[in-house]
N, CA, C and O of each residue as an XYZ file, in Angstrom:
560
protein
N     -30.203     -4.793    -25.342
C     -31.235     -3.794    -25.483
C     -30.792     -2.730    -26.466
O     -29.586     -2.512    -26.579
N     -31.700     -2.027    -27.209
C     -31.426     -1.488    -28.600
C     -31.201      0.149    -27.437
O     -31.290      0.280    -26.216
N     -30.896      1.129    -28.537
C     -31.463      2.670    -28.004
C     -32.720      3.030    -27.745
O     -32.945      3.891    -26.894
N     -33.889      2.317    -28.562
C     -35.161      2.925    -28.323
C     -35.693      2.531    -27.490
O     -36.742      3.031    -27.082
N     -34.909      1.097    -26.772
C     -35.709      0.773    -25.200
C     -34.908      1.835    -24.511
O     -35.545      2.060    -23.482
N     -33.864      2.597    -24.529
C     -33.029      3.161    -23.266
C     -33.743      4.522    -23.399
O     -33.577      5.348    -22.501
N     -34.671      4.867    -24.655
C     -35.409      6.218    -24.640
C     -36.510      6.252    -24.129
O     -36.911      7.402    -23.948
N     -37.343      5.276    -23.737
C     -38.330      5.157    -23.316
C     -39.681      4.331    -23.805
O     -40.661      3.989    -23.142
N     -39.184      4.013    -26.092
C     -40.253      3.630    -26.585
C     -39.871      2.317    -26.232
O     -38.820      1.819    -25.828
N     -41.493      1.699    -26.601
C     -41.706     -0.042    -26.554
C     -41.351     -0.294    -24.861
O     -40.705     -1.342    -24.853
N     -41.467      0.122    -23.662
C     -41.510     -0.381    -22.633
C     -41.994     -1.189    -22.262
O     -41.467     -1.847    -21.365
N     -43.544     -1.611    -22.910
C     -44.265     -2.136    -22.314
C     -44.312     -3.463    -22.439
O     -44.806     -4.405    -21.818
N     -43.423     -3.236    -23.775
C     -43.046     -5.265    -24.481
C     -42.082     -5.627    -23.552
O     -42.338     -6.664    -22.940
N     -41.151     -5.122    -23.302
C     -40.240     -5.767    -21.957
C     -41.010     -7.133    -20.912
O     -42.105     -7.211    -20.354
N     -39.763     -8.127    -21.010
C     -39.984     -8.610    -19.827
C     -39.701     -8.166    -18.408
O     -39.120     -7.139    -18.055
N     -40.207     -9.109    -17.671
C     -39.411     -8.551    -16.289
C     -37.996     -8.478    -16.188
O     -37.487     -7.382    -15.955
N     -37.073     -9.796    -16.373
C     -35.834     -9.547    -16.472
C     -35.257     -8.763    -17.470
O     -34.031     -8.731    -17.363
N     -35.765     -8.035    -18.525
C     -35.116     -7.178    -19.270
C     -35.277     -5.907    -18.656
O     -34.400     -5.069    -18.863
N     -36.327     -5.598    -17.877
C     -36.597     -4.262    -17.140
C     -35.557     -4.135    -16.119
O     -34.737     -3.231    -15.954
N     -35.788     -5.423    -15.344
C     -34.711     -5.564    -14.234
C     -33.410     -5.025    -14.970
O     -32.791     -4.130    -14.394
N     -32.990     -5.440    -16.061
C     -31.863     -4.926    -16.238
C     -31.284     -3.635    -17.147
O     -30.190     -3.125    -17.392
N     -32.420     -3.465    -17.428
C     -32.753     -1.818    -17.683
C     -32.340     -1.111    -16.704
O     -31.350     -0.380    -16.750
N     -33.517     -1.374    -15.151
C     -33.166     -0.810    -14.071
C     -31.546     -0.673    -13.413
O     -31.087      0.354    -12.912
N     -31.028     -1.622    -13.518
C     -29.861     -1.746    -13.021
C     -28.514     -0.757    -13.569
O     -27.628     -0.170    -12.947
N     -28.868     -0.899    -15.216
C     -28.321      0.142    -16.025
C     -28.097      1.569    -15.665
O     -27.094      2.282    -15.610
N     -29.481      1.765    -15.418
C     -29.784      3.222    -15.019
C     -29.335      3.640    -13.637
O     -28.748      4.703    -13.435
N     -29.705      2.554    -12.467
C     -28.824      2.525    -11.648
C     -27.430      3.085    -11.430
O     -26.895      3.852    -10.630
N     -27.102      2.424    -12.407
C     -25.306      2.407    -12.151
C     -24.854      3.427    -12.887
O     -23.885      4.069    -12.484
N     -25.477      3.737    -14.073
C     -25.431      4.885    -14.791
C     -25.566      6.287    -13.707
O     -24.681      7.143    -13.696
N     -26.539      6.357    -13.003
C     -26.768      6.797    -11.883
C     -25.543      7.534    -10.941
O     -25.068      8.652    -10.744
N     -25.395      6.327    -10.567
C     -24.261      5.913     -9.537
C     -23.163      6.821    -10.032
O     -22.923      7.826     -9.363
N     -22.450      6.575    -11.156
C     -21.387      6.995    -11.822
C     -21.765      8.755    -11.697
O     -21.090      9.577    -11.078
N     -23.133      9.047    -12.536
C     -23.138     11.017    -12.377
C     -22.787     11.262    -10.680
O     -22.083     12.233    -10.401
N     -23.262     10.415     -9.620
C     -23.419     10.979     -8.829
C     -21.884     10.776     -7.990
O     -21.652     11.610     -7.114
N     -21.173     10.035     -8.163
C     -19.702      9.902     -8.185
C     -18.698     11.062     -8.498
O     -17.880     11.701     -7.837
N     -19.181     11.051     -9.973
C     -19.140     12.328    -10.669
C     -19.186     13.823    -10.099
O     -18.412     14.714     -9.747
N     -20.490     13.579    -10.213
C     -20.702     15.074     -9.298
C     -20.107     15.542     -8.092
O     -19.975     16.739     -7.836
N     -19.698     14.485     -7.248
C     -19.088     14.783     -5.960
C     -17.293     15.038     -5.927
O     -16.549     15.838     -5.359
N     -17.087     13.754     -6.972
C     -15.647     14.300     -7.119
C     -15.417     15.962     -7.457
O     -14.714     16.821     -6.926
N     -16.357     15.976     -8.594
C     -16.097     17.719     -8.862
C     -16.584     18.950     -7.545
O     -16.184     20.099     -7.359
N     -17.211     18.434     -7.083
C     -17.473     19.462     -5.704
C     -16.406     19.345     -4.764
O     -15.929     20.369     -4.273
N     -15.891     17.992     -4.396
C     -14.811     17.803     -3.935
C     -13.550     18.694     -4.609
O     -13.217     19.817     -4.229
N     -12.958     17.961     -5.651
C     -12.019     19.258     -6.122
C     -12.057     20.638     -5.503
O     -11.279     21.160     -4.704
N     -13.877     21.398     -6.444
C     -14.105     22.544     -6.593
C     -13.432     23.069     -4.986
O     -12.512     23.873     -4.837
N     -14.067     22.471     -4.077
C     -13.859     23.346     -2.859
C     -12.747     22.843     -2.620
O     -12.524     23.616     -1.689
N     -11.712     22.123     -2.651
C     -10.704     21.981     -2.146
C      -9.674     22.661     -2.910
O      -8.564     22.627     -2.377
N      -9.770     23.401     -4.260
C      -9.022     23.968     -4.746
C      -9.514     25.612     -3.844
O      -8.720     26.543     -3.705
N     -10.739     25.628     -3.414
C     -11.135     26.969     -3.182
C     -10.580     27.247     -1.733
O     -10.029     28.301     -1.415
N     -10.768     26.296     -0.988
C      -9.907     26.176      0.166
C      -8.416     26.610      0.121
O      -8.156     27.754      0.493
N      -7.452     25.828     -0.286
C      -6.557     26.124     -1.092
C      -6.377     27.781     -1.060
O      -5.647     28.376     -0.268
N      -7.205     28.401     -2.097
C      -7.455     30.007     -2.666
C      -7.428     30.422     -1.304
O      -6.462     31.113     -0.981
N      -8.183     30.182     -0.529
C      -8.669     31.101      0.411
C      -7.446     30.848      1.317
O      -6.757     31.862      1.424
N      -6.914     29.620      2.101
C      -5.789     29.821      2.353
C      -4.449     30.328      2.225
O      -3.810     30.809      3.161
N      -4.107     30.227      1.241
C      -2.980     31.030      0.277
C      -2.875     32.719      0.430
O      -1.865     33.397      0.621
N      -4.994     33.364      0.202
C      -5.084     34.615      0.482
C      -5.427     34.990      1.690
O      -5.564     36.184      1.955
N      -5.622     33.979      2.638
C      -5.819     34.542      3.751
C      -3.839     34.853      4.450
O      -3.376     35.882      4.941
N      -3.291     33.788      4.247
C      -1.702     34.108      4.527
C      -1.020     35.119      3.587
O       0.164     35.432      3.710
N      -1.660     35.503      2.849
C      -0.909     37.114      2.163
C      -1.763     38.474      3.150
O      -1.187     39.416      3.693
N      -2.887     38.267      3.149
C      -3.778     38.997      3.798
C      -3.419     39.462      4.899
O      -3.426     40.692      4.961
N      -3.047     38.809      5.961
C      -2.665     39.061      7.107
C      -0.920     39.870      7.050
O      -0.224     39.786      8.062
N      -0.660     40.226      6.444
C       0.123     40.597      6.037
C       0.685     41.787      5.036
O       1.730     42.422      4.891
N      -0.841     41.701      4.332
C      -0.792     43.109      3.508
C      -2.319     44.175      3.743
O      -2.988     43.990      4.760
N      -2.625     44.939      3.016
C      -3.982     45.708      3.418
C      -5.419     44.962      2.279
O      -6.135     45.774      1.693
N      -5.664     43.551      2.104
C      -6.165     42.877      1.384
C      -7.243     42.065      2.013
O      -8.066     41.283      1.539
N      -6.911     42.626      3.639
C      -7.950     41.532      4.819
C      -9.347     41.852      4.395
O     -10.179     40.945      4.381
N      -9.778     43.476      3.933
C     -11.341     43.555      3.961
C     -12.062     42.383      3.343
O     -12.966     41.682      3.796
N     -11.232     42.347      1.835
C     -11.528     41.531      1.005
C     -11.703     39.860      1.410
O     -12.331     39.136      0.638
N     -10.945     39.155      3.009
C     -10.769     38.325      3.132
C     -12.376     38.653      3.914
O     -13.407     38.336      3.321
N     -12.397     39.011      4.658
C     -14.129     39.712      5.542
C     -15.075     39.406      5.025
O     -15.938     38.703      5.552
N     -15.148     40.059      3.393
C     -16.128     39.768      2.678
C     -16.593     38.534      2.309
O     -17.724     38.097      2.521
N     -15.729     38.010      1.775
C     -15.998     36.549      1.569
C     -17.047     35.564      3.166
O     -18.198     35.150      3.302
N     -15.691     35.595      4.106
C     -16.676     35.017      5.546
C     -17.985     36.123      5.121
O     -18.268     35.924      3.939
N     -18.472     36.737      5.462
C     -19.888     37.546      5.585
C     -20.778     36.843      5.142
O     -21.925     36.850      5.591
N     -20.324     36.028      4.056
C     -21.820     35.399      3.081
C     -22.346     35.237      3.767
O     -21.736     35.377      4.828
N     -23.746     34.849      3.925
C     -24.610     33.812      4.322
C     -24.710     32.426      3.094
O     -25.568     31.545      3.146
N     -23.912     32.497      2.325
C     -24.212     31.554      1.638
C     -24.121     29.936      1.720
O     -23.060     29.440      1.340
N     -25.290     28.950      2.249
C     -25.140     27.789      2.686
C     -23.264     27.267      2.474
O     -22.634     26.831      3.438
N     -22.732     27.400      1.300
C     -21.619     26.694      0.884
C     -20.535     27.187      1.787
O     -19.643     26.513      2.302
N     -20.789     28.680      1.914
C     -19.821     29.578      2.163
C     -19.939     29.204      3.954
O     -19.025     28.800      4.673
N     -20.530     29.324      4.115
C     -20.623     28.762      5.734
C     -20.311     27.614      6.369
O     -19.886     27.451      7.512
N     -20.638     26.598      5.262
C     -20.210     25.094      5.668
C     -18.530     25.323      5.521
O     -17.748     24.835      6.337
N     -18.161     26.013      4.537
C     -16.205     25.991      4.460
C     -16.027     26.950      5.661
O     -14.974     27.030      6.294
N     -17.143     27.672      5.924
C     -16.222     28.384      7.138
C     -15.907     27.899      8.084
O     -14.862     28.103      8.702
N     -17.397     26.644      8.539
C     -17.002     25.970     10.155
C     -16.150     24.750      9.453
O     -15.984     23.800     10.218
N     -15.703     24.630      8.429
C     -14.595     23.259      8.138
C     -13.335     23.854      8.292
O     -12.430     23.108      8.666
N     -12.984     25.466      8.010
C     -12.053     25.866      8.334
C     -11.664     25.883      9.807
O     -10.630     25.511     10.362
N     -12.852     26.453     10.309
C     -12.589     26.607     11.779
C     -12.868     25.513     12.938
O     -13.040     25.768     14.130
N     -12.873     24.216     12.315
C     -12.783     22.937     12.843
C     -11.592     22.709     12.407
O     -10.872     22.167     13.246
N     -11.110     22.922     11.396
C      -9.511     22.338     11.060
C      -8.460     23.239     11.885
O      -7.449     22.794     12.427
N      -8.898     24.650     11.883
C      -8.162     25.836     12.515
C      -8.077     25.140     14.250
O      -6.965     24.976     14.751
N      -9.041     24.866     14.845
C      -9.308     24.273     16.109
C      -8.502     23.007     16.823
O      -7.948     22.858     17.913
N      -8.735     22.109     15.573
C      -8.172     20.971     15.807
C      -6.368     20.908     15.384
O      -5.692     19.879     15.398
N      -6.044     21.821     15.149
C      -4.627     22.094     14.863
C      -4.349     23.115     16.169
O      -3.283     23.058     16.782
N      -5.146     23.814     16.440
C      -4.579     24.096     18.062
C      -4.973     23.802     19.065
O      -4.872     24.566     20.025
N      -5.688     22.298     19.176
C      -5.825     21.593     20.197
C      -4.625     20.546     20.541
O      -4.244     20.079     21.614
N      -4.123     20.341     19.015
C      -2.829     19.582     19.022
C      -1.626     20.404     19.172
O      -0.623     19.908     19.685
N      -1.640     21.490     18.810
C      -0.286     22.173     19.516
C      -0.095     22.378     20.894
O       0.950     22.474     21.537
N      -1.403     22.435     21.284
C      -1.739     22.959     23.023
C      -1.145     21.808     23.765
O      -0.388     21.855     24.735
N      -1.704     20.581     23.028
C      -1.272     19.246     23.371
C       0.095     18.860     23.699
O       0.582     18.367     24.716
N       0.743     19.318     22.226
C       1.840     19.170     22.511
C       3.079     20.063     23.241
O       4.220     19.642     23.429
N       2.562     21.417     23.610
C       3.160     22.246     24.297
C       2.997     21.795     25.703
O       3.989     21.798     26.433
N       1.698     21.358     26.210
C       1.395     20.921     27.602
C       2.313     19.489     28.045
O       2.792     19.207     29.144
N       2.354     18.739     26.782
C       3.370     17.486     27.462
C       4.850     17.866     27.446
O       5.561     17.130     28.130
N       5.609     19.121     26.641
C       6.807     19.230     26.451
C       7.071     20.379     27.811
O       8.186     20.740     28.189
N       5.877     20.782     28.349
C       6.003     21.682     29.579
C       5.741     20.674     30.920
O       5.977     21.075     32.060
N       5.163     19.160     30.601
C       5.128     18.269     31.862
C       6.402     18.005     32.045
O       7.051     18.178     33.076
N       6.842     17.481     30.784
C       8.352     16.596     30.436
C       9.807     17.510     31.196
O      10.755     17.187     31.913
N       9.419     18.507     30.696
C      10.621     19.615     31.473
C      10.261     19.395     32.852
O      11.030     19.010     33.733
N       9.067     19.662     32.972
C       8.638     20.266     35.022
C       9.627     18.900     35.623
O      10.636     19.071     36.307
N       9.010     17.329     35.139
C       9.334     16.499     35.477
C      10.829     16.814     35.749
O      11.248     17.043     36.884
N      11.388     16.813     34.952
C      13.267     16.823     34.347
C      13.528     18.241     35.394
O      14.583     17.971     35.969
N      13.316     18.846     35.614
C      13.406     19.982     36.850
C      13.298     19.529     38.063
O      14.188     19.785     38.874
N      11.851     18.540     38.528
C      11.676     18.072     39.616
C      13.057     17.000     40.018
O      13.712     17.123     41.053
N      13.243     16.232     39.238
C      13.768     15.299     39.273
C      15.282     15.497     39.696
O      16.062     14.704     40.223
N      15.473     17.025     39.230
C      17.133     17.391     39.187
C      17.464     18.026     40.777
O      18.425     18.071     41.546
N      15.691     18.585     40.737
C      16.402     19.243     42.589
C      15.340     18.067     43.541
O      14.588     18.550     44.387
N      15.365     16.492     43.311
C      14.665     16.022     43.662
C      13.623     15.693     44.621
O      13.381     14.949     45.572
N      12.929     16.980     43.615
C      11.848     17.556     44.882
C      10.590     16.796     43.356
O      10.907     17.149     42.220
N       9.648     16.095     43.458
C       8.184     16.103     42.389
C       8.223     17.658     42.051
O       8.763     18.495     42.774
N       7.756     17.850     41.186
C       7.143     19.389     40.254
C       5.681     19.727     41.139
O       5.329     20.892     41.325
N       4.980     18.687     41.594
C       3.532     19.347     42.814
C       3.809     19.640     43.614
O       3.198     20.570     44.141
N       4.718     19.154     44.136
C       5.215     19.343     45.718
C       6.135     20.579     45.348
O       6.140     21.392     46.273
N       6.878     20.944     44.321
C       7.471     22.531     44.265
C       6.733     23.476     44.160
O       6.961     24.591     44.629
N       5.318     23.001     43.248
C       4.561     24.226     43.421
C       4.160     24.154     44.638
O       4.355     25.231     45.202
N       3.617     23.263     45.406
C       2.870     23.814     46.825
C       3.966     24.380     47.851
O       3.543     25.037     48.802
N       5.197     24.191     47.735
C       6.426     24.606     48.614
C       6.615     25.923     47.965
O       7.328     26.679     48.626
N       6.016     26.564     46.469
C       6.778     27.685     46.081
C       5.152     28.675     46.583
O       5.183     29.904     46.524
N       4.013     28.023     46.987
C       2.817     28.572     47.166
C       2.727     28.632     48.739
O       1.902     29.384     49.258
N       3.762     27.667     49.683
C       3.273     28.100     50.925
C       4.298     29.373     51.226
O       4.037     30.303     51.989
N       5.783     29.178     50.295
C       6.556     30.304     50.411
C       6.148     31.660     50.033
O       6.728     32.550     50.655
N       5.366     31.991     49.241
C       4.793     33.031     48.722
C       3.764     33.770     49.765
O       3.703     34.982     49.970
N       2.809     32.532     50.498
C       2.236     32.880     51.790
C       2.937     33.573     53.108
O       2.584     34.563     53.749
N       3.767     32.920     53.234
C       5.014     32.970     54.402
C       5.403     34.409     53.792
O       5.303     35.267     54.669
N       5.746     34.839     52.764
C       6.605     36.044     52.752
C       5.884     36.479     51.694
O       5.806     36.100     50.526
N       5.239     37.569     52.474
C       4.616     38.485     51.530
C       5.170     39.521     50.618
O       5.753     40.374     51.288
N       5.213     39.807     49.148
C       5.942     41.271     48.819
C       5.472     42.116     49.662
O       4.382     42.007     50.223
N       6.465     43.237     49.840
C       5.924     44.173     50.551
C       6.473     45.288     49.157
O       7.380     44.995     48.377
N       5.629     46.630     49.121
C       6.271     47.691     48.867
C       6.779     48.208     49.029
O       6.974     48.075     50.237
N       7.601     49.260     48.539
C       8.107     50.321     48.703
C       7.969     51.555     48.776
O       7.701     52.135     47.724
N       8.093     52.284     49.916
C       7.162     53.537     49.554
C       8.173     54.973     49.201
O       7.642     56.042     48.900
C-alpha cells in the first residue's frame, strides 16, 4: 500500500483484503501509541513516587512537611490515585511487619513455655487466675 491509501485518498478502490490489512496496520500502529503511552505514565509516576518518597523521608525530619501536605490536599484524580497506592503499599508493609513481629513473639512465648514446661495459654491463664487471687493493694 502506497502513502495516499494510509492518508485516506482512493479508499474506495480498495479491496476487502487490502482494507483488512489497512485495518490491521492501524491496529497495531494503535497498539504500539498505546503501549507507548502507558510506559511513559508508568515511568512518569514512578519516578514521581520515587520524588515524593525521597521528600517525604527528608520532610519528616526537617521543617519542609507543609510542603509535603500540600501536595496530598489535591483533589486531583492522579494525585489521589498515588495517594491510596501509597497508602496501600504503606499498609501492606505494616501488615507484614505486624506479621512478622506476631510470629517472632509466638516463637519466643513458645521457647519460654517450653523452658518452664508449662504451654504459653496455660501461663497466661495461671498468671490471670494469680492476678485474681492476689489483688494489688495500695498504699496509703
Amino acid at each position: 500500500m502506497t502513502v495516499r491509501h494510509l492518508l485516506g485518498e482512493e479508499l474506495v478502490n480498495l479491496g476487502t483484503n487490502e482494507l483488512e490489512q489497512l485495518e490491521n496496520q492501524l491496529d497495531g500502529a494503535l497498539e504500539q501509541i498505546r503501549l507507548t503511552k502507558n510506559q511513559f505514565i508508568a515511568n512518569r509516576l514512578l519516578e514521581l513516587k520515587r520524588k515524593v518518597w525521597n521528600y517525604s523521608s527528608i520532610s519528616m525530619h526537617t521543617s519542609a512537611a507543609p510542603c509535603y501536605d500540600i501536595y496530598f490536599t489535591t483533589r486531583h484524580p492522579l494525585c489521589m490515585l498515588f495517594q491510596e497506592e501509597m497508602l496501600e503499599e504503606t499498609n501492606n508493609a505494616l501488615r507484614i511487619k505486624l506479621e512478622e513481629t506476631d510470629a517472632v513473639l509466638r516463637s519466643s512465648s513458645w521457647e519460654v513455655g517450653e523452658q518452664s514446661g508449662v504451654p504459653p495459654h496455660q501461663q497466661q491463664e495461671t498468671m490471670d487466675s494469680h492476678c485474681r487471687n492476689n489483688p494489688l493493694q495500695m498504699r496509703q
